[in-house]
C-alpha positions as CSV (number, residue, x, y, z in Angstrom):
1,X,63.6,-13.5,8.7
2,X,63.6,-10.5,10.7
3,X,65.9,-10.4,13.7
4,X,64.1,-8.1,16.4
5,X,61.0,-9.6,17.9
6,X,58.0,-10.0,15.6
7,X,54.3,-8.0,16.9
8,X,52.2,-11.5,17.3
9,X,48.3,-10.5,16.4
10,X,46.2,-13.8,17.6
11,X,42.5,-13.5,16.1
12,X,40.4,-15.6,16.8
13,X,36.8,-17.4,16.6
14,X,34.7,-19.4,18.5
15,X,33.2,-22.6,17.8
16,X,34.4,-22.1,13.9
17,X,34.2,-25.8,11.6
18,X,37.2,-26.7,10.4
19,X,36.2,-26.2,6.8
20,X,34.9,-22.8,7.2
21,X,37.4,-21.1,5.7
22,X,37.0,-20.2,1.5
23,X,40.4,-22.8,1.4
24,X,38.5,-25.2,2.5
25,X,35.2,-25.1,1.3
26,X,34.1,-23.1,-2.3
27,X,30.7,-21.9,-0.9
28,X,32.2,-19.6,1.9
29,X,33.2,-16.3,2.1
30,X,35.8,-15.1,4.4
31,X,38.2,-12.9,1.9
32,X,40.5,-11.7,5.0
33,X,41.4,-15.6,6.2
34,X,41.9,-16.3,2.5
35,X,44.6,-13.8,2.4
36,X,46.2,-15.0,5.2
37,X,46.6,-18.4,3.9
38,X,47.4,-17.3,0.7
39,X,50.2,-15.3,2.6
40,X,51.3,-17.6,5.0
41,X,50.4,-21.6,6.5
42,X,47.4,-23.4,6.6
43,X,47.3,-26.2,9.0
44,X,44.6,-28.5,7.4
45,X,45.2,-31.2,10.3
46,X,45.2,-29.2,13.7
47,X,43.0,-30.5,16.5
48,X,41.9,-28.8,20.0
49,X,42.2,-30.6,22.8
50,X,39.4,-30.6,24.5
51,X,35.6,-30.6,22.3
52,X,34.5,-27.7,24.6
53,X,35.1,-23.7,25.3
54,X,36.7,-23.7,28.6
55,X,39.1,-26.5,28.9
56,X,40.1,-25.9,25.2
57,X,41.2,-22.1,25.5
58,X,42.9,-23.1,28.9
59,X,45.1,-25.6,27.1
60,X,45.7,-23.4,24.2
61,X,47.3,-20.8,26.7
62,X,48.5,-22.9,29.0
63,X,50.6,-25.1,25.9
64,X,49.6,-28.3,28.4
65,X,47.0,-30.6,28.1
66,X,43.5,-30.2,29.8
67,X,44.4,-33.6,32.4
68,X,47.6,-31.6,32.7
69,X,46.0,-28.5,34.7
70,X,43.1,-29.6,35.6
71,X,40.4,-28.0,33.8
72,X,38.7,-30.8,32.0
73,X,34.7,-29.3,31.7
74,X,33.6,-26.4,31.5
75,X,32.7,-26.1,34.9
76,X,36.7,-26.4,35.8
77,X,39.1,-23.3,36.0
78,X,42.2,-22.2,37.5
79,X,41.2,-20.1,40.1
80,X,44.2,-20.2,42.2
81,X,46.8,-17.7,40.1
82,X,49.4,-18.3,42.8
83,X,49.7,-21.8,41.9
84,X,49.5,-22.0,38.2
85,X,52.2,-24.7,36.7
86,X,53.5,-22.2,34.2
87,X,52.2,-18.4,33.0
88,X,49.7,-17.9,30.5
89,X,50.5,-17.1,27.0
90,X,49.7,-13.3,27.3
91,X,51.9,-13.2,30.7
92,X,54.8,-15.4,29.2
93,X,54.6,-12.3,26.4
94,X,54.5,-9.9,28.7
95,X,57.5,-10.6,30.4
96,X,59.1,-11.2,27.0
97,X,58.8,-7.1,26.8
98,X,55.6,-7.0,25.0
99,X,52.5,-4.4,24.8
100,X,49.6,-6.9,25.8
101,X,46.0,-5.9,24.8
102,X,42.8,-8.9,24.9
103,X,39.5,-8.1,23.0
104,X,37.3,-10.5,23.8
105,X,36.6,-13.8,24.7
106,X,39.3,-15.9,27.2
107,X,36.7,-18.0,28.8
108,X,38.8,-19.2,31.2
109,X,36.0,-19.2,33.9
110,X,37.8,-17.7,36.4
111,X,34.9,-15.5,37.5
112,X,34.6,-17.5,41.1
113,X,37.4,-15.5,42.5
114,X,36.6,-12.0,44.2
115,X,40.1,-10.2,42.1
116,X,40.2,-12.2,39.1
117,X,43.4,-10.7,37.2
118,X,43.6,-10.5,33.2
119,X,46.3,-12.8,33.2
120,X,49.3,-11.2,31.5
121,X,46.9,-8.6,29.4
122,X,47.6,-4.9,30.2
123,X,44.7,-3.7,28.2
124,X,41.4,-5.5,28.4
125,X,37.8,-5.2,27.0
126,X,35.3,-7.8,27.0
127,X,32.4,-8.0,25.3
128,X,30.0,-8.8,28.9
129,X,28.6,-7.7,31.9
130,X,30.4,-7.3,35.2
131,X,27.8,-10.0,36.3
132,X,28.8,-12.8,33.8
133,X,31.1,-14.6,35.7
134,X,33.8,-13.2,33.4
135,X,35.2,-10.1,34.2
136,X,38.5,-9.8,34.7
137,X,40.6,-7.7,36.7
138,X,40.7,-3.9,35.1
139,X,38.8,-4.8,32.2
140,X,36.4,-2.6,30.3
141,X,33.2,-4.1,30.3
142,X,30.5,-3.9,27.5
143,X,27.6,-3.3,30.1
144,X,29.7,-0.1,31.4
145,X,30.4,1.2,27.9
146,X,27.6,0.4,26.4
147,X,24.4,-1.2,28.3
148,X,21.8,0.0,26.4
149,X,23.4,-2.0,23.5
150,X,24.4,-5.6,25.7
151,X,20.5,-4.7,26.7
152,X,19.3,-5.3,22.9
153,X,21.3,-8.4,22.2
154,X,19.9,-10.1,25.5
155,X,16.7,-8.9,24.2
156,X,17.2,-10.5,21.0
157,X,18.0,-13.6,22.1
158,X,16.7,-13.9,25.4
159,X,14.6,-17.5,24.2
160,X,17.6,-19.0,22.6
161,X,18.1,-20.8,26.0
162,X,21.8,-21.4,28.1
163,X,24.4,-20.5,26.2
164,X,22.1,-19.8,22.9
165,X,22.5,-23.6,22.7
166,X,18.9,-24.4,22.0
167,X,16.8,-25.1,19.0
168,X,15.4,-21.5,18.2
169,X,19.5,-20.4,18.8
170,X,20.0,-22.3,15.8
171,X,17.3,-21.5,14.3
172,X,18.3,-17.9,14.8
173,X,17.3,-14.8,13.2
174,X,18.5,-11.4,10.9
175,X,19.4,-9.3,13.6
176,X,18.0,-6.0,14.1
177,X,20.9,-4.8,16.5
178,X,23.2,-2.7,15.0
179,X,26.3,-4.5,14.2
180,X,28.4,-2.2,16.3
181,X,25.8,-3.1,19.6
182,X,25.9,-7.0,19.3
183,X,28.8,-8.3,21.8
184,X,31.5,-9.0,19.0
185,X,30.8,-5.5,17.3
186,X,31.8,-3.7,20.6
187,X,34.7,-6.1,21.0
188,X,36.2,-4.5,17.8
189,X,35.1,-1.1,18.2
190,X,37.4,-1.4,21.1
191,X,40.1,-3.1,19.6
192,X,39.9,-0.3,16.8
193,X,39.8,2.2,18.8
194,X,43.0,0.7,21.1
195,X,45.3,0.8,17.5
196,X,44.2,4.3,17.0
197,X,45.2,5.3,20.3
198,X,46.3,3.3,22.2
199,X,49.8,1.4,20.5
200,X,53.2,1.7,22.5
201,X,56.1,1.9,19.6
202,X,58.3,1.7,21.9
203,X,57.6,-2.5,22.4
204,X,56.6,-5.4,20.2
205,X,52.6,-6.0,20.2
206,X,50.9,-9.0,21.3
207,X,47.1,-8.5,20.0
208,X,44.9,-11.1,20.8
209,X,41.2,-10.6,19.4
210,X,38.8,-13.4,20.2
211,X,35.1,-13.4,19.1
212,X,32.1,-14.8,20.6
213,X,30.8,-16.2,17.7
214,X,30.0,-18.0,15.0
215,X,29.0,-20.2,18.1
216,X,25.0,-20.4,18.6
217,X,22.5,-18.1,18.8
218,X,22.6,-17.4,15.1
219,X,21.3,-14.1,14.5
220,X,23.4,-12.2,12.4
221,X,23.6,-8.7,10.3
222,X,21.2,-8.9,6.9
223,X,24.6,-7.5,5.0
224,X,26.2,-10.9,5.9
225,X,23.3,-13.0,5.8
226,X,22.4,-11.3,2.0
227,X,25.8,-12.7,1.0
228,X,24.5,-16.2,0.5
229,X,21.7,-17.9,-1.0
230,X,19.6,-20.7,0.2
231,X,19.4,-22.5,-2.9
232,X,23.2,-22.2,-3.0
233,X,23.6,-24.0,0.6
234,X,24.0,-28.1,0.3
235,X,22.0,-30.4,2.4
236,X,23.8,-31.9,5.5
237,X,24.4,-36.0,4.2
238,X,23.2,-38.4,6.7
239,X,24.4,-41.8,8.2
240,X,22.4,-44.8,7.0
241,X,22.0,-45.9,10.5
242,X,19.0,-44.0,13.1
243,X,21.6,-44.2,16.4
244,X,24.8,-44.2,17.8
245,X,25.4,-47.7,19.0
246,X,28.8,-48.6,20.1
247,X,30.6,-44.7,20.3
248,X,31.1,-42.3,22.9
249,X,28.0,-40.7,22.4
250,X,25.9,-43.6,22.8
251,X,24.6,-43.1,26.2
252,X,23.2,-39.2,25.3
253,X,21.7,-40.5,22.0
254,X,20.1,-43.4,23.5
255,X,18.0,-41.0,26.0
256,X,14.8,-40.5,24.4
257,X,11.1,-38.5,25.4
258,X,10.1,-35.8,27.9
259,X,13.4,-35.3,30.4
260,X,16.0,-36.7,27.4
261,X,19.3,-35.7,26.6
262,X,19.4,-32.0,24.3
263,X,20.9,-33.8,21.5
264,X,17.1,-35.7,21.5
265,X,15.0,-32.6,21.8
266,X,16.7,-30.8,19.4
267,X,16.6,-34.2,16.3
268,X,12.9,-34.4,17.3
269,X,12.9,-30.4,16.0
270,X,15.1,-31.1,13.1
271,X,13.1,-34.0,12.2
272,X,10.0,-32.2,11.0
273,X,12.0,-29.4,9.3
274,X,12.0,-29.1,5.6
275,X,15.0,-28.8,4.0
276,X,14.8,-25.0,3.5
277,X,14.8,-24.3,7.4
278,X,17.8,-26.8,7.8
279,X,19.2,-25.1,5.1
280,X,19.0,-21.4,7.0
281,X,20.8,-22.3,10.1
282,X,24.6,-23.4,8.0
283,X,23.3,-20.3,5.9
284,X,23.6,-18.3,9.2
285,X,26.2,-19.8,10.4
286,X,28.1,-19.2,7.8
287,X,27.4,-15.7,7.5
288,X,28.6,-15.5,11.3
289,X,31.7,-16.5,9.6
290,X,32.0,-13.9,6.9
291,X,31.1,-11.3,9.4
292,X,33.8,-11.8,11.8
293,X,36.1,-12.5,9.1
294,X,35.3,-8.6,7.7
295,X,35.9,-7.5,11.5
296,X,39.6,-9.2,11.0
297,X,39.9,-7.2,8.1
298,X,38.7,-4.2,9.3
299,X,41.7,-4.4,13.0
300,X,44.4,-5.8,10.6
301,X,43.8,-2.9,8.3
302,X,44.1,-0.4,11.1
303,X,47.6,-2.1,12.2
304,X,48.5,-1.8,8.1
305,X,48.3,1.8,8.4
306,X,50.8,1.9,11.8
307,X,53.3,-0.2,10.4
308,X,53.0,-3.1,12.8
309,X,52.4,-5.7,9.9
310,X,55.5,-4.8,8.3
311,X,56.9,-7.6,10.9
312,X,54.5,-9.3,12.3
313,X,53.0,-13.1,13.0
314,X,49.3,-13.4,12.6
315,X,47.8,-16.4,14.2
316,X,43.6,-17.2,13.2
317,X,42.5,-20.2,15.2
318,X,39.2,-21.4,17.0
319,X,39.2,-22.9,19.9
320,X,36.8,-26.1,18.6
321,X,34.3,-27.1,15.8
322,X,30.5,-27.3,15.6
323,X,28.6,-30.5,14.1
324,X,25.9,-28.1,12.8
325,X,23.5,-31.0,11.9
326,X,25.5,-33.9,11.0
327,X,25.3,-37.5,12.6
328,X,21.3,-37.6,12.7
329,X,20.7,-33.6,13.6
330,X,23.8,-33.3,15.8
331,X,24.8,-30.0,16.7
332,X,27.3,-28.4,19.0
333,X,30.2,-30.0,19.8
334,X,30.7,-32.1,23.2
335,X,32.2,-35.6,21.2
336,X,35.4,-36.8,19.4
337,X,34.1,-36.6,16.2
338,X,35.7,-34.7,13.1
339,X,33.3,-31.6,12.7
340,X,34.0,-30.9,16.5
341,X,37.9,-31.4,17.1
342,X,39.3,-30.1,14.1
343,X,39.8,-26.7,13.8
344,X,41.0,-23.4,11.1
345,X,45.2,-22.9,11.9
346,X,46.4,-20.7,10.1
347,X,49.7,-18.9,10.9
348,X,50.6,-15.6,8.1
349,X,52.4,-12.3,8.3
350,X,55.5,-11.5,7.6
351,X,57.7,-13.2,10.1
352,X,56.7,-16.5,7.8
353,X,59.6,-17.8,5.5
354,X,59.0,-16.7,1.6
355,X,59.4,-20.3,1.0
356,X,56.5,-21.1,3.4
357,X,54.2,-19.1,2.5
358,X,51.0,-20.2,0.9
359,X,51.2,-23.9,1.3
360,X,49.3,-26.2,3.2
361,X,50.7,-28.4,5.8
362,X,49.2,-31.3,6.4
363,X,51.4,-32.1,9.5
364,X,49.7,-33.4,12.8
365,X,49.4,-30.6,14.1
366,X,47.4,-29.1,17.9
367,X,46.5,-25.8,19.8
368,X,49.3,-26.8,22.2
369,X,51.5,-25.9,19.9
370,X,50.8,-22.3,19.6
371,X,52.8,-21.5,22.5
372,X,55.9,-23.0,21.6
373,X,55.6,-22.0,18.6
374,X,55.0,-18.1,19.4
375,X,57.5,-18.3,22.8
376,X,60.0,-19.0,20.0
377,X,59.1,-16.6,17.9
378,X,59.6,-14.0,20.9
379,X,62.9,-15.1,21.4
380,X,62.1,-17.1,24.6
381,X,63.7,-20.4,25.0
382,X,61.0,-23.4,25.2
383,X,60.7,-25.1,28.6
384,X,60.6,-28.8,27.8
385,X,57.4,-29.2,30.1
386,X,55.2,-28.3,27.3
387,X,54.1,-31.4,25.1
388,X,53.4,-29.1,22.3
389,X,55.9,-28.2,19.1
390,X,57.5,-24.9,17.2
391,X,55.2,-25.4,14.1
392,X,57.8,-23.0,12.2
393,X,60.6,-25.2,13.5
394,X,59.7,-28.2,10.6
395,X,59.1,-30.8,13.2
396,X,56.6,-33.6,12.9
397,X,54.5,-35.7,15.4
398,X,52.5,-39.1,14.9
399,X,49.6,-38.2,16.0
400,X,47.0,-35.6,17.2
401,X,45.4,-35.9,20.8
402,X,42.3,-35.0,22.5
403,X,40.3,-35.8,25.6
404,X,36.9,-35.3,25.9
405,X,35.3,-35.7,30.2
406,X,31.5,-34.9,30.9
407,X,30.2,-35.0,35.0
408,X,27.8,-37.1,35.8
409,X,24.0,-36.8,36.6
410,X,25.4,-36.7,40.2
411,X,27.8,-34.2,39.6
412,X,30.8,-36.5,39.7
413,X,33.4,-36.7,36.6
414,X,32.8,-39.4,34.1
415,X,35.4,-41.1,32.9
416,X,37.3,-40.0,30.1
417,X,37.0,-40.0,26.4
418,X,40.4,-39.7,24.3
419,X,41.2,-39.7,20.4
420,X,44.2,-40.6,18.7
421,X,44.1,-39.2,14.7
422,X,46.2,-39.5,12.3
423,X,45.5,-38.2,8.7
424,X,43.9,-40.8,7.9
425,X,42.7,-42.9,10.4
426,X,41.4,-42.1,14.0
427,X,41.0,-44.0,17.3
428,X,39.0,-43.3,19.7
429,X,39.0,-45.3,23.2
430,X,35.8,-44.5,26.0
431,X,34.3,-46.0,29.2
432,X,30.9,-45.2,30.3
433,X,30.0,-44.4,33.9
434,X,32.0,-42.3,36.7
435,X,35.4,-42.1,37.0
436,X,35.9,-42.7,40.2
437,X,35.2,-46.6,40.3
438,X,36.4,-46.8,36.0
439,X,39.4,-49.2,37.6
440,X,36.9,-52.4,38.4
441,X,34.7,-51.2,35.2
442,X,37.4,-51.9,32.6
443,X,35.4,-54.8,30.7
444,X,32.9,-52.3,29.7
445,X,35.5,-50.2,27.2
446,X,34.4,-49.3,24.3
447,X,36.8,-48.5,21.1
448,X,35.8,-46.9,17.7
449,X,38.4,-47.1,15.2
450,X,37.4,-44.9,11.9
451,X,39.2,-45.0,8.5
452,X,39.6,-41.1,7.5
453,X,40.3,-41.4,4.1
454,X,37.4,-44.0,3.4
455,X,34.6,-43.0,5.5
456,X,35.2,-39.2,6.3
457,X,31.9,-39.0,8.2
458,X,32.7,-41.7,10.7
459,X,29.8,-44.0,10.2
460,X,31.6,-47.4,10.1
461,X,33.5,-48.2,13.1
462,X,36.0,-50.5,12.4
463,X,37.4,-51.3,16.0
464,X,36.0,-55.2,15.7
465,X,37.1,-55.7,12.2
466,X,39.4,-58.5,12.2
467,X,41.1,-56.8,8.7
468,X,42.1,-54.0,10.7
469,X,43.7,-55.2,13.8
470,X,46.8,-54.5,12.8
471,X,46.4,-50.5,12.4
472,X,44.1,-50.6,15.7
473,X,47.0,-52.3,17.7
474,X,49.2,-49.8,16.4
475,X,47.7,-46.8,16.8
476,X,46.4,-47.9,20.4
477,X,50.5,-48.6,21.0
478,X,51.2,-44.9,20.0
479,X,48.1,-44.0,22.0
480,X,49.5,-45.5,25.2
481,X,53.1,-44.2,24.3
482,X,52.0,-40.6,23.9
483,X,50.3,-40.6,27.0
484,X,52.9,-42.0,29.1
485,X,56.2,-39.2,27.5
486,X,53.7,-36.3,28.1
487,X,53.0,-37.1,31.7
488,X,56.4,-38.4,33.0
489,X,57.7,-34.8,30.8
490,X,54.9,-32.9,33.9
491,X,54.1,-31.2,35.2
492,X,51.7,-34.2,36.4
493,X,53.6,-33.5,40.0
494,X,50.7,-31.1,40.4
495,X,51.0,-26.9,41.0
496,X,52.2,-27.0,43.8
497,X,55.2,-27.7,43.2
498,X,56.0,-26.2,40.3
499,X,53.7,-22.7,40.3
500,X,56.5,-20.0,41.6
501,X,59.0,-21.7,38.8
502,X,59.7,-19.7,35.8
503,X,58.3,-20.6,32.7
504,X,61.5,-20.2,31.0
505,X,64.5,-21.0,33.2
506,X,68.3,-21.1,32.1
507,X,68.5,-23.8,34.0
508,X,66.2,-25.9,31.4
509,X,67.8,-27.0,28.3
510,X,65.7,-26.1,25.6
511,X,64.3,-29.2,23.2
């Protein structure tokens, strides 16, 4: 391995399945991912921690879990930079004597403050207006560069509803914006244009490029969309059984007619499609997927030509998964189940062992542990705070965490959701209602327990069955055990205390 500091380039997608990736899954095309796994490690177990955009990404950057810093919706966000536990991944970089430069999509919702910085990132371009909620400090925005073009998208999809969540965003259409005008486009025009001209050889390069897609609405370039046939696309399988009874999800599903729950409004839609139309929305989502994957090729081309992949780790990840029809027309993500918390990890480049490259891990393995694993890399020591682990460092966990929190119809927090998985078994452990009265409510728990290898969809929950009290007992054990070493490790004391810190202090032993 290399001895001076490696240039980290972090791409990454949003809202991208688990098994969207051509390792994964023979009927998709993503050529540049392929060769990164085929060059380096694919993590074929990694989680997020949190089923949803802004809690997930703050983890992920953060290395601590979403209970940990308090962003637990996506409503939440860390608004007071003062008083952050530790720095943020591009910051901890930063200090480490790296260039910094963001493309895209943090989602960290820190919009509600006046001076919002970018967090560690010297150079910054998002793919938004100024009026978003999401500009950061010194970023380039899209709607300054380019307003006629942000104009057309909104245009395009202007009926696809909040967040292009709704049924005609999934739906979606063959976009007639030119690829370059759609949000991601201008993201990597910018990031293309930043390698060209904007490099400093005189530091390592931290490169993060995030995308706003394949997450809903769904219209997408004909040259992708062209790439796959509709006859070649399989039908989603169902569950034998019409609702969820029993899971974490039960309340939403249950919520039927005029005023229901989205999940409701949009089965009703899916209901009366035929096949074909179901068919066109994974079609379209997948070629979403191909398309940003040609973007990746296109940046990591441009850093070919200057050299900075001659040493280099490339992280792809996305921050959580997308049901996309499954469980009785489910889409989205906002549950514990397996299309939504598993995610593509794939760590390549250079800086990878020979004798690591092209396998597939099957480790437990979470987003947390992408900051461990690249403060290592940078030659940082790792604070023993962080729950997470050096993924190059051959270490192994039991099991793989996530919590899952909604508000309430009054705007109060519900109480929590959390999942212990292992490869091939998963637990996961709810209780309906608010959270601030869940103490006197504790009767009313509910438990799933799902056997992985078995029943891959998660249709038979086996938390009653007598045969399998023994792997429920045990895994509820490690459950309770995990929880209890991550917060006496912190920084559960709250900010306060421990936001002017250092993240890595000599005075810290490292694990």
């Amino acid at each position: 391995m290399a001895l001076t500091k490696p240039n980290i380039i972090f791409l990454m997608t949003d809202q991208q399945r688990w098994d969207c990736i051509g390792r994964f899954n023979q009927h998709i095309k993503t050529p540049t991912l392929d060769r990164l796994a085929d060059e380096g490690i694919v993590f074929s177990q990694a989680v997020c921690q949190a089923p949803m955009c802004v809690p997930s990404r703050s983890s992920m950057m953060f290395g601590l879990y979403p209970s940990q810093i308090g962003v637990r919706t996506n409503r939440d966000g860390l608004d007071d930079e003062d008083g952050f536990p530790i720095p943020p991944l591009p910051e901890l970089l930063r200090r480490q004597g790296y260039q910094t430069a963001g493309f895209g999509k943090t989602h960290w919702n820190h919009g509600r403050r006046s001076h919002p910085s970018a967090r560690g990132f010297e150079v910054r371009a998002i793919g938004l207006g100024r009026d978003s909620g999401h500009y950061e400090e010194n970023a380039l925005m899209m709607d300054e560069d380019d307003p006629e073009g942000l104009s057309a998208y909104y245009e395009e999809t202007r009926d696809y509803g909040s967040g292009e969540e709704n049924v005609l965003g999934y739906i979606g259409r063959t976009s007639e914006v030119p690829m370059h005008r759609h949000r991601d486009g201008w993201v990597a025009e910018q990031c293309k244009k930043f390698i060209e001209h904007g490099l400093d050889g005189s530091r390592p390069l931290f490169l993060y490029l995030s995308f706003l897609k394949p997450h809903a609405g769904f219209n997408v370039p004909k040259e992708f969309e062209d790439w796959y046939r509709l006859e070649d696309i399989p039908d989603i399988e169902q569950p034998p059984w019409e609702l969820e009874q029993g899971t974490h999800v039960e309340e939403e599903a249950l919520i039927h007619g005029e005023g229901g729950s989205r999940y409701w409004d949009r089965r009703q839609m899916w209901e009366r499609m035929s096949v074909m139309e179901r068919r066109r929305t994974t079609l379209r989502y997948w070629a979403n997927c191909s398309w940003l994957d040609h973007y990746f090729g296109e940046v990591l081309d441009g850093l070919r030509s200057k050299g900075y992949l001659d040493n280099a780790l490339i992280v792809f990840v996305s921050d959580h998964g997308e049901m996309l029809g499954e469980r009785r027309f489910r889409f989205s993500k906002y549950c514990l189940f397996e299309s939504s918390v598993r995610v593509p990890m794939i760590l390549s480049g250079s800086w990878i062992p020979a004798e690591m490259r092209g396998i597939t891990d099957d480790r437990p393995a979470e987003l947390i542990d992408l900051v461990p694993t690249l403060a290592k890399a940078s030659g940082a020591e790792l604070n023993p705070v962080l729950p997470g682990l050096d993924l190059l460092a051959g270490k192994r966990r039991t099991g793989t965490f996530c919590e899952f929190h909604r508000t309430t119809d009054d705007e109060r927090f519900a109480a929590p959701s959390v999942m212990w998985r292992k490869r091939d078994w998963k637990l996961i452990m709810s209780l309906p209602g608010p959270l601030d009265d869940a103490d006197s409510r504790l009767k009313e728990l509910k438990g799933e327990l799902y056997h992985l290898k078995e029943d891959p969809g998660e249709w038979f929950n086996l938390y009653r069955d007598e045969r399998f009290t023994a792997i429920r007992e045990q895994m509820t054990s490690e459950l309770l055990m995990h929880l209890a070493i991550t917060w006496t490790r912190g920084p559960s004391f709250g900010r306060a205390e421990f936001g002017n810190a250092e993240f890595y202090s000599p005075s810290l032993e490292p694990r």
